[in-house]
N, C-alpha and C positions, 0 to 999 in steps of 0.2 A: 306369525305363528302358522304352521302347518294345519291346514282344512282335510279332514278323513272324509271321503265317502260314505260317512254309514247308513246303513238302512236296515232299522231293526223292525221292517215287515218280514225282510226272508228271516225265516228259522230253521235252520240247517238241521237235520236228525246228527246226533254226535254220540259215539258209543266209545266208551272209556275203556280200553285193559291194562290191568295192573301186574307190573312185574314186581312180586312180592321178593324178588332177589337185590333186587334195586330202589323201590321204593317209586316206581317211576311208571305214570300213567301215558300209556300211547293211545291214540284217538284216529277213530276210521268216522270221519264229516261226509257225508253226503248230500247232495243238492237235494230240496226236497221236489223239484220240479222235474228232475232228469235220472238217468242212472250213472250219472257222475259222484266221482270222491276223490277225498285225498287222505293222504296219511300223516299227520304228527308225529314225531316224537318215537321214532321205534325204537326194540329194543334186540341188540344181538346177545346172545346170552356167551358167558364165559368161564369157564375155572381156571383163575387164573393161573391154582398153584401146579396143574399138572399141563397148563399152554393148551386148552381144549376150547375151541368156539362150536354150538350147534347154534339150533336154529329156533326153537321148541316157539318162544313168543313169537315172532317175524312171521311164524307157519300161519298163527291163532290167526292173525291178521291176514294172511292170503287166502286162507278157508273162507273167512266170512266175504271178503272181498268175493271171493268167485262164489257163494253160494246164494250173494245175493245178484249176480249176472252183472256189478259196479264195471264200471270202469273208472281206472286208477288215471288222475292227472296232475297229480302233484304226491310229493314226500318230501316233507316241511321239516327241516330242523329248525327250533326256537333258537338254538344256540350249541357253540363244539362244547359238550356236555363234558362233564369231570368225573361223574361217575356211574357212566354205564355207555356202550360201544352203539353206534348206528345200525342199525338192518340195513338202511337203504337201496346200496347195491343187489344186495341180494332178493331184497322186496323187486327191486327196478325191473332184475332179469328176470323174474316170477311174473309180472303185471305191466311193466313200462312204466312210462308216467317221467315229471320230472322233479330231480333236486332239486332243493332250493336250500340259502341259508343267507345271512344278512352281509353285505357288503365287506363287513367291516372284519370278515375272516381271513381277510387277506393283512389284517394287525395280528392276530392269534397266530398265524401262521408262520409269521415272522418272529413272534416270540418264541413260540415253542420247537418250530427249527432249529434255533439254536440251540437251548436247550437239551434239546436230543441229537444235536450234531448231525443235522439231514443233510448235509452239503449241497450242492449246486443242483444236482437231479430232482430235488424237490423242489415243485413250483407255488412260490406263494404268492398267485397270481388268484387264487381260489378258482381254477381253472378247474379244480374235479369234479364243478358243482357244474351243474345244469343254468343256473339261476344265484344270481346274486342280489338280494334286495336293498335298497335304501328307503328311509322313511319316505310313507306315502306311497310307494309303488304300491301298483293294481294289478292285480292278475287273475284268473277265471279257473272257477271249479264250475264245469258245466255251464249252468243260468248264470253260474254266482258271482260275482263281485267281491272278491276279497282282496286286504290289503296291509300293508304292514308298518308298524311304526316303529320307529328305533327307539329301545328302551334299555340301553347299555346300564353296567354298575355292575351289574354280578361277573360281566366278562365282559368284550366290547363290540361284541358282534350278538347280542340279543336282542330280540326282535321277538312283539310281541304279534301274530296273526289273528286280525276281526275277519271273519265272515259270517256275514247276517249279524243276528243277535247272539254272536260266540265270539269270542275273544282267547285266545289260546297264550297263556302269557309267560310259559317257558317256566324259568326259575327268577323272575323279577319280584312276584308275589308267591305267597303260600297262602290256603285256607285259614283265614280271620282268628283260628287258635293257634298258628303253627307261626305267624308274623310275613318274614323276609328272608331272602338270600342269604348266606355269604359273600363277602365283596372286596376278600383278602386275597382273590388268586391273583397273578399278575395281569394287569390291564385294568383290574375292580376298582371301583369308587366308590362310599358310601356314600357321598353326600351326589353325584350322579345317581345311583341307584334309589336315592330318595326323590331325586326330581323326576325319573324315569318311571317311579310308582305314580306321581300325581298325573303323568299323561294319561295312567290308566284308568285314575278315579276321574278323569276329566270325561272318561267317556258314560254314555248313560245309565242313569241309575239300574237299569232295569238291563242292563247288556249282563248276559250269563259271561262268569270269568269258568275257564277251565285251568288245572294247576297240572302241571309237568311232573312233581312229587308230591305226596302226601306220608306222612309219618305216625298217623295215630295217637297225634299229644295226649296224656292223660290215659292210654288207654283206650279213648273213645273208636269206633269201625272207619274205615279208609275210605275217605271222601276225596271228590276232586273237585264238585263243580258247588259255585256259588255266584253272586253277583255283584257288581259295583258298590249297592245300597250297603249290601251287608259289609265289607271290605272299609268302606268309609264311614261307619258304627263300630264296627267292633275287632279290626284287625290289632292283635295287639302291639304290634309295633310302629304303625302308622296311623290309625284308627282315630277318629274324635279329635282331629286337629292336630295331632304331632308336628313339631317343629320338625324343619331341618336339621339343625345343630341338636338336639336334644335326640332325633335318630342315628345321625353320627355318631354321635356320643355313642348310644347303647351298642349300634352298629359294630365300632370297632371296639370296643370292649369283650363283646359276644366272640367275635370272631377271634381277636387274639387266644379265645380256649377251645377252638372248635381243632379236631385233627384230620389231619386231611387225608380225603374220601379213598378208600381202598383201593379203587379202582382207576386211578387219577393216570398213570403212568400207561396202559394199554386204551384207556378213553382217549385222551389226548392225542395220542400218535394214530390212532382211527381215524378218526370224530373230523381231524383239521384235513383228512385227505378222503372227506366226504363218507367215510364207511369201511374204506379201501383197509385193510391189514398191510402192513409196511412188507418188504420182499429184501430178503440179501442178495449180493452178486447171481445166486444161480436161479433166484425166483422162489425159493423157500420160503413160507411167511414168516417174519420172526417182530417177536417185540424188546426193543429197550428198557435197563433199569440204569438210568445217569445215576451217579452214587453225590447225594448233596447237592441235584441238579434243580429241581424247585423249592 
């Protein structure tokens, strides 16, 4: 079994923005020893129906960055997201720093190449990334020591990011009312995505989990951060000893009614070539609709 680095004496300062177009929390982590940070989870904004990308969240994020004099050295994807577009590039050339995403993009990219019919000039070598991680690699924010564990089921390249007493876990888990992932796109596993949850209650009780979406179940206001303790009390889908088989079960029962995310077909073709917009013969940005293609 894989040994983490943890050290939940650093407690990293972690400031949450919510894109309420998306449902999707990005996070600007700062060392609290240096003027180092990195960036989780961005988000590029888009309308799909008129083919318009700005910038409006990515900016929120390079204001505060430069207001607080940070330096940028990492931009962390959890995972090639389904539904909402990367900043990164465009964060990169605003601040530097590097991509990163988890090894296993170079499986996604080979699915969904096809898919979209990328032919030969697309590299699913995950070459666009700066950084490709595998469970347990180490890399530095600043002072910090952070590291990554592979926590596939929802896609097969999620990866969940500890640093210090933070734990960043993509779309593996949701907030203790909201449960778990979907784990029906191609490459997902429930019953992976169930042993993938337990790496993360395996870690200390007291390690703040940060969530990638939040949805307001019930109504209640949009939360993102909680902790191991509470997650293994009262998540409802895992929570209080959930079996395997009995998560499966709800698992793919859940999912076979869920419809898939709006935004699924222009994330994708992003997301797998790091942030990039796809380009036709003369360098045009254009995005793909496969007709019956996922």
């Amino acid at each position: 079994m894989m040994t983490y680095p943890i050290d939940m004496t650093t407690r990293p300062k972690v400031d949450g923005f919510f894109d309420e177009a998306t449902n999707t929390i990005s996070y600007i982590i700062q060392d609290p020893a240096s003027d180092h940070c990195a960036i989780i989870d961005s988000v590029m904004d888009i309308d799909y129906a008129a083919g318009r990308i700005t910038y409006d969240h990515a900016d929120k994020l390079i204001e505060e960055v430069r207001r607080r004099g940070l330096t940028l050295d990492w931009i962390i994807e959890t995972h090639v997201h389904a539904d909402h577009l990367s900043a990164a590039p465009y964060i990169q050339e605003k601040l530097g720093g590097k991509i990163g995403i988890g090894a296993e993009i170079v499986t996604v990219q080979d699915t969904f190449g096809k898919v979209f019919n990328e032919g030969t000039e697309f590299q699913r070598d995950g070459s666009q990334f700066d950084a490709l991680f595998s469970d347990g690699d180490i890399y530095e924010i600043g002072s910090m020591t952070a590291f990554a564990i592979h926590t596939p089921g929802h896609t097969p390249a999620c990866m969940t990011h500890v640093i210090g007493d933070a734990a960043f876990v993509g779309d593996t888990l949701f907030m203790p009312d909201g449960g778990s992932a979907r784990a029906d796109f191609p490459g997902g596993d429930a019953g992976v995505l169930y042993d993938s949850i337990q790496k993360v209650l395996a870690l200390p009780d007291a390690m703040r989990l940060f969530m990638c979406h939040d949805y307001g179940p019930n109504g209640r206001d949009i939360a993102w951060e909680t902790t191991v303790a509470e997650e293994k009390a009262h998540n409802i889908h895992v929570g209080g000893g959930t079996t395997r088989a009995a998560f499966v079960k709800m698992r793919e029962e859940r999912d076979a009614t869920l419809a898939v995310p709006k935004l699924i077909l222009p994330s994708l073709q992003v997301n797998m070539r790091a942030g990039e917009v796809p380009t036709d013969a003369e360098g045009n940005p254009v995005l793909k609709v496969p007709v019956n293609g996922i």
